[in-house]
C-alpha positions as CSV (number, residue, x, y, z in Angstrom):
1,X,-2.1,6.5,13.1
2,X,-4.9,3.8,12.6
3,X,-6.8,3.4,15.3
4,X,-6.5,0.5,18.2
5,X,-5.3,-2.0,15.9
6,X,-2.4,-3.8,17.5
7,X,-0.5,-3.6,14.0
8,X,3.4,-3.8,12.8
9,X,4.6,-1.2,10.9
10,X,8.3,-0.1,10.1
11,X,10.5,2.3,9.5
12,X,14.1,2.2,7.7
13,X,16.1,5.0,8.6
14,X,19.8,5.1,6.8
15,X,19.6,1.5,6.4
16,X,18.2,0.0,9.3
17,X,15.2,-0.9,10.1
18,X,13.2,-0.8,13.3
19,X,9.8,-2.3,13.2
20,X,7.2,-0.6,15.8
21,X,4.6,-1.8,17.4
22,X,2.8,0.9,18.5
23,X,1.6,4.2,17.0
24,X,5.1,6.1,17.9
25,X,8.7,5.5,17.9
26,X,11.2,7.2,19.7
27,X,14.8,7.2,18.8
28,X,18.0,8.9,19.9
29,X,19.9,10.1,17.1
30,X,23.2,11.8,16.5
31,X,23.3,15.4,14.8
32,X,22.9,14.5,11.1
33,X,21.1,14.5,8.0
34,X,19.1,10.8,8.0
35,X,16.6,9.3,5.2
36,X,14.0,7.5,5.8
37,X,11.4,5.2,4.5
38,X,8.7,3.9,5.9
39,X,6.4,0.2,5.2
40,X,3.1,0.1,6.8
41,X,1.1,-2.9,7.6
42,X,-0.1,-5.0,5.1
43,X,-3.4,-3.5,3.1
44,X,-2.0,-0.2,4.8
45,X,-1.3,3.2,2.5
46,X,1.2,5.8,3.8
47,X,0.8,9.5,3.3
48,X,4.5,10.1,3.2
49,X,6.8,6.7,1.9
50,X,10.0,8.3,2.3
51,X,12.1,11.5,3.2
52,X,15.0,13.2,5.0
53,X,15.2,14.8,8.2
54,X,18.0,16.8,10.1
55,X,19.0,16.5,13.5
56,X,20.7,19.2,15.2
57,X,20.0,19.2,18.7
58,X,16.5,19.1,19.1
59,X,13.7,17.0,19.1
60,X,12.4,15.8,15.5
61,X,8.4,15.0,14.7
62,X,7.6,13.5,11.8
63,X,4.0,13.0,11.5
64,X,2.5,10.0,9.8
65,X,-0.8,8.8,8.8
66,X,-1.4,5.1,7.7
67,X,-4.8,4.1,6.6
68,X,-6.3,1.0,5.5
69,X,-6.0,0.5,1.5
70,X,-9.3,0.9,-0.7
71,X,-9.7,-2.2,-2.4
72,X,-9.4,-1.8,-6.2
73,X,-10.8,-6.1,-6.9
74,X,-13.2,-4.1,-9.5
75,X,-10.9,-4.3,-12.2
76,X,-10.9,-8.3,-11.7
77,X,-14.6,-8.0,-12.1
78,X,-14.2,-6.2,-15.2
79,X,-11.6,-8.4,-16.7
80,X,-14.6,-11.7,-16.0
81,X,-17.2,-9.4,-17.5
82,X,-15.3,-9.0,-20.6
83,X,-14.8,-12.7,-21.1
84,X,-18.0,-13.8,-20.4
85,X,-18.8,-11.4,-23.1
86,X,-16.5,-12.7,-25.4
87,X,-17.1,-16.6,-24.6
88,X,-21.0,-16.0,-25.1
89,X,-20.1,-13.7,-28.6
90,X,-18.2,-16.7,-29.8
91,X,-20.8,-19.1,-28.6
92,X,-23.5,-17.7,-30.4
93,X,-21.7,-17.4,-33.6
94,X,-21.1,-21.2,-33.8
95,X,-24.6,-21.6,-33.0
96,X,-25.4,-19.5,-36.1
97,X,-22.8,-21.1,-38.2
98,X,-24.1,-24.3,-37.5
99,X,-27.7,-23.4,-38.4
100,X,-26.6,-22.0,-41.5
101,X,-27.2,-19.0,-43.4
């Protein structure tokens, strides 16, 4: 799952949910057709967020990975960038206009 990080993740299966603790959960369902969703840590991605699975007397795997989420703050420093540019475009044109022509 993600490594030895003692972290809470959960999982919502036909309406309730069960947080776990560790990287596996083990439940004892009754033959049936279940959905299931699942929230990972916080700054956590999950490869699969949700789906169905069908009991019928046997053992069901559902394999998961959760990684930590690539941090996307570039677009903030873009954002700044741009009105930095803008404050310095507007500051230099009421220096000209003060000068004159």
């Amino acid at each position: 799952m993600y490594g030895s990080e003692n972290l809470t993740w959960y999982i919502k299966i036909n309406n309730i949910t069960y947080d776990v603790k560790n990287k596996s959960i083990t439940l004892k369902e009754m033959n049936g057709t279940y959905y299931y969703s699942i929230i990972p840590p916080e700054g956590y991605i999950v490869n699969k967020t949700n789906g169905v699975f069908i009991v019928n007397g046997s053992n069901i795997i559902i394999t998961l990975e959760i990684k930590k989420a690539e941090n996307y703050n570039y677009l903030y420093y873009i954002l700044i960038f741009f009105v930095i540019l803008l404050s310095l475009f507007f500051i230099i044109k009421k220096i000209k206009f003060r000068k004159g022509p």
